[in-house]
SEDREN-409013 format. One record per atom (N, C-alpha, C): residue in one letter; y, x negated, z negated. Coordinates in steps of 0.1 Angstrom, whole numbers. Atoms other than C-alpha are relative to their C-alpha. Layout:
<recs>
<A,<Y,X,Z>>,
...
</recs>
This chain:
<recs>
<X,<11,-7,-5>>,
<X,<660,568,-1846>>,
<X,<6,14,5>>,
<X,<-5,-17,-12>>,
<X,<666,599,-1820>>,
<X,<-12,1,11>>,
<X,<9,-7,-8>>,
<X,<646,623,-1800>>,
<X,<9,8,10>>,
<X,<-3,-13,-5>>,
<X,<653,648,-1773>>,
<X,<-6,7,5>>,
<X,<9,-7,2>>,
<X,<641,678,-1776>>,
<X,<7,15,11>>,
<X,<-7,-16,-4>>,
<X,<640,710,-1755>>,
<X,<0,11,-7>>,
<X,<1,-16,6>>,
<X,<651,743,-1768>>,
<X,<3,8,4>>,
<X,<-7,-13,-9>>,
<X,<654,774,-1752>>,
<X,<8,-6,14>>,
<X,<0,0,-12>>,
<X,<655,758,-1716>>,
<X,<15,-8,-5>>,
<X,<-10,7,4>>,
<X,<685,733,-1730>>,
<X,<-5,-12,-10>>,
<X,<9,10,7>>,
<X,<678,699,-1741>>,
<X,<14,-6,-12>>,
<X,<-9,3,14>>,
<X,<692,685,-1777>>,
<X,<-4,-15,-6>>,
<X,<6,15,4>>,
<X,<696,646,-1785>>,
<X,<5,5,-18>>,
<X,<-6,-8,15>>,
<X,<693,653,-1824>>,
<X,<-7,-18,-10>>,
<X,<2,8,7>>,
<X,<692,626,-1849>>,
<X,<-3,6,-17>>,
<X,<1,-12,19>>,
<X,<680,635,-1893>>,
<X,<12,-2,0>>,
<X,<-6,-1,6>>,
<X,<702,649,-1904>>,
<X,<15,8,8>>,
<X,<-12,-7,-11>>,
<X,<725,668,-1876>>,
<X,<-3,14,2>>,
<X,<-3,-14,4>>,
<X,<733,701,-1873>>,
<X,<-2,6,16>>,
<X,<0,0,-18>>,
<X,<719,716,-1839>>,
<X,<-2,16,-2>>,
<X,<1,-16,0>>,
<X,<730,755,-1831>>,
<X,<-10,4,14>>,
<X,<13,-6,-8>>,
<X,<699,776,-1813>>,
<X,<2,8,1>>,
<X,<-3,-14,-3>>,
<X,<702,804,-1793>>,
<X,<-15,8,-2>>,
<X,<10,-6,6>>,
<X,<674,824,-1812>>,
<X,<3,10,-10>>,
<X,<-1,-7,7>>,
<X,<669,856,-1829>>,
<X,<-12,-1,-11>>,
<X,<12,-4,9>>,
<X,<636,852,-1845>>,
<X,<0,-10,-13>>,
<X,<-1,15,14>>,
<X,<644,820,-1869>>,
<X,<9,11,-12>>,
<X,<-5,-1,13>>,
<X,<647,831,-1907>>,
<X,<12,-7,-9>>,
<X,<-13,10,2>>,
<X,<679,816,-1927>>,
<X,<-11,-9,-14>>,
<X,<5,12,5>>,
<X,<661,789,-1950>>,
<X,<-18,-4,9>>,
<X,<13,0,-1>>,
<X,<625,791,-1930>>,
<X,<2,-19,12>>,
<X,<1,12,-5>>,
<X,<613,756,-1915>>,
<X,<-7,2,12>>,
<X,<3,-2,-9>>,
<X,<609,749,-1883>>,
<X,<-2,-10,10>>,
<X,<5,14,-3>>,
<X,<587,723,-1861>>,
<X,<4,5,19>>,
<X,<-6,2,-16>>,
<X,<600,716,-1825>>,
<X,<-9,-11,10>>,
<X,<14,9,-6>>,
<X,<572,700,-1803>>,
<X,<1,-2,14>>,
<X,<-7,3,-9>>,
<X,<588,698,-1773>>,
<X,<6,-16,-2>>,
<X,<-7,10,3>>,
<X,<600,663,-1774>>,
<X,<-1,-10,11>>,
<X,<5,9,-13>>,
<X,<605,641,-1741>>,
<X,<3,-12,-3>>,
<X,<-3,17,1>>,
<X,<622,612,-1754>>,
<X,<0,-2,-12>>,
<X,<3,2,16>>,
<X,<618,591,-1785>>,
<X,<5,-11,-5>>,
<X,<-5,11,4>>,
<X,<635,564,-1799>>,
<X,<-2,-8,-16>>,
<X,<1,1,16>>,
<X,<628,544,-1831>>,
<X,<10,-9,-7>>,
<X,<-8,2,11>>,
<X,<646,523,-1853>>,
<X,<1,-12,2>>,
<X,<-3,6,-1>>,
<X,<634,492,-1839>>,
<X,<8,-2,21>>,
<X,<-3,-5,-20>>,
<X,<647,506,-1797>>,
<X,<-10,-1,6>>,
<X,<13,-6,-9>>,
<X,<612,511,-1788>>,
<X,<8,14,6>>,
<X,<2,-14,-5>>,
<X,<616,544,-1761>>,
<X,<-12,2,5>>,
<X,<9,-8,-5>>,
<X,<592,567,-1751>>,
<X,<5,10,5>>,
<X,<-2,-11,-8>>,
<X,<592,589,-1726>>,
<X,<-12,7,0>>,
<X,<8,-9,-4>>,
<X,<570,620,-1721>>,
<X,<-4,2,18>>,
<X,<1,-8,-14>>,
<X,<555,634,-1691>>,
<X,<-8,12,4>>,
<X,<-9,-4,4>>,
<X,<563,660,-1698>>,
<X,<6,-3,-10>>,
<X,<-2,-2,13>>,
<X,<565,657,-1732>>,
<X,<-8,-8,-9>>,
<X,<2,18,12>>,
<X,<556,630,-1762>>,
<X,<-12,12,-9>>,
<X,<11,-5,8>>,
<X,<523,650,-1780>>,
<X,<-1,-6,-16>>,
<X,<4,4,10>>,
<X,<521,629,-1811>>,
<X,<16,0,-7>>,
<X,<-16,-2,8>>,
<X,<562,632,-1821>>,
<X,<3,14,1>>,
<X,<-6,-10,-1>>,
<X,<577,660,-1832>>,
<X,<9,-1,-12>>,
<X,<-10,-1,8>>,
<X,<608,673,-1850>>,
<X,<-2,16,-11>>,
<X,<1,-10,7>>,
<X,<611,690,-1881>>,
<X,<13,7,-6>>,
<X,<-13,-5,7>>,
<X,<643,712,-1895>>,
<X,<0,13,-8>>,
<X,<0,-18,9>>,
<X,<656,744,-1917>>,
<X,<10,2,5>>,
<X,<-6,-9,-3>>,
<X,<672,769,-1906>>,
<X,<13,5,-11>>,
<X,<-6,2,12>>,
<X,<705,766,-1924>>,
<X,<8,17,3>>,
<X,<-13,-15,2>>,
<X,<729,800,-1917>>,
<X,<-3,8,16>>,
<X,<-4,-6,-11>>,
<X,<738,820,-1887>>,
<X,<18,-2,5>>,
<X,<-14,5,-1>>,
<X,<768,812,-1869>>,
<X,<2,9,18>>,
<X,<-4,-8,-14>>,
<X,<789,826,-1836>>,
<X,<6,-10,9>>,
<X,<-11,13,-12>>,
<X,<798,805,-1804>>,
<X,<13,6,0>>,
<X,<-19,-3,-7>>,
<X,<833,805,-1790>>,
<X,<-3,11,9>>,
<X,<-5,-16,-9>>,
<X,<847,841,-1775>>,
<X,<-1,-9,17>>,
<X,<-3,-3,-14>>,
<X,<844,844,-1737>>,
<X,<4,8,1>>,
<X,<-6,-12,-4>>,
<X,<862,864,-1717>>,
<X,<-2,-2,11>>,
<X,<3,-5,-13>>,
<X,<855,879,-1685>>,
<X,<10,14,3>>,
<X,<-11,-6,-6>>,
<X,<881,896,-1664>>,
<X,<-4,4,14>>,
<X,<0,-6,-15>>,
<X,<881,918,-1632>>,
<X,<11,9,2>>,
<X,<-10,-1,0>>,
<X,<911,925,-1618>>,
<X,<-1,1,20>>,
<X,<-2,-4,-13>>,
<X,<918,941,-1582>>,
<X,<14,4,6>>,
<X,<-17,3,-2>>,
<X,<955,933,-1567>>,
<X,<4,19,9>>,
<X,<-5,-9,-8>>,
<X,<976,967,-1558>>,
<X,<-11,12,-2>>,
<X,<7,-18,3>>,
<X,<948,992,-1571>>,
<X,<1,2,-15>>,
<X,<6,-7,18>>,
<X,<953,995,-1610>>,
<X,<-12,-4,-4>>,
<X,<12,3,6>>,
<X,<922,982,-1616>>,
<X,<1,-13,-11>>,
<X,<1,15,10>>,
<X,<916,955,-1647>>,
<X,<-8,1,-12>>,
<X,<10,-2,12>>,
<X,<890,954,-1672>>,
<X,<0,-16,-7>>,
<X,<0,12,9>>,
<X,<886,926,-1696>>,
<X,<-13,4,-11>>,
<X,<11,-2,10>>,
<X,<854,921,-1717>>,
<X,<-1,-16,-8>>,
<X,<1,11,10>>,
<X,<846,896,-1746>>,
<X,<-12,-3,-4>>,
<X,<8,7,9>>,
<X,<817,876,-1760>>,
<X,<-4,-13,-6>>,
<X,<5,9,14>>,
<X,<802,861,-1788>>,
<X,<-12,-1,-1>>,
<X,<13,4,-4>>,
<X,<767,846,-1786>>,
<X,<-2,-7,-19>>,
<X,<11,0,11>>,
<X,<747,846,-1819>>,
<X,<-9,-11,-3>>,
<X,<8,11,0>>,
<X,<731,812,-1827>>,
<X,<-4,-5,-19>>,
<X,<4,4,14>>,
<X,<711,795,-1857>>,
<X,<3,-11,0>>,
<X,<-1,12,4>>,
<X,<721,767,-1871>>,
<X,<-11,-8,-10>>,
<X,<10,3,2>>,
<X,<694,744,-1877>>,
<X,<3,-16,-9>>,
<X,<2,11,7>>,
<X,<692,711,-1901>>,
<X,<-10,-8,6>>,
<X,<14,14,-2>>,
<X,<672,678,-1887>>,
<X,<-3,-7,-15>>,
<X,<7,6,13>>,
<X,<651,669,-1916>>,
<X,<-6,-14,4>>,
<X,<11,21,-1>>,
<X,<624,644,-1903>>,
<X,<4,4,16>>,
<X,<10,-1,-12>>,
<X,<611,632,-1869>>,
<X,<-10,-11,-5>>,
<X,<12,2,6>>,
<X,<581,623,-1873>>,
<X,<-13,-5,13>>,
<X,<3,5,-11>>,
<X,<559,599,-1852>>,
<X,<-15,-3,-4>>,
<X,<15,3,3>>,
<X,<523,597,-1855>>,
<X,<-3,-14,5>>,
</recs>
């Protein structure tokens, strides 16, 4: 059984029990969290369902397991024969989330 779910304008094929990082500030570290977004649906015996947009009676449930950091970027600018060159780095802030259920009415 698998769903895919949008989050934050990025879609996530998540099965129970998988580990899916969220780019979100407002999620608490143990608080639970239902995801209703859900366009595709798969069950156990390969029934799919598709949304259009979106599947109303399925939704996903998870907890908010820690806070974690994506992989460094770096961004460079650099202008040949003038001295110029700056270099900057980031790290993007994501929640790591636990799939508990999905859940199919």
């Amino acid at each position: 059984m698998y769903a895919i779910v949008t989050l934050g304008g990025h879609q996530h094929k998540v099965r129970e029990g998988d580990l899916v990082d969220i780019d979100t500030d407002t999620l608490d570290v143990g608080e639970t969290v239902t995801f209703d977004k859900v366009i595709l649906y798969s069950d156990e015996e390969g029934d799919v369902r598709v949304g259009k947009p979106s599947l109303d009676d399925v939704s996903v449930i998870g907890t908010v397991r820690k806070s974690v950091k994506g992989p460094k970027t770096i961004a460079i600018r650099f202008k040949r024969r003038k001295g110029v060159r700056t270099r900057h780095g980031h790290r993007q802030n994501y929640k790591q989330v636990r799939i508990d259920r999905i859940s199919s009415d």
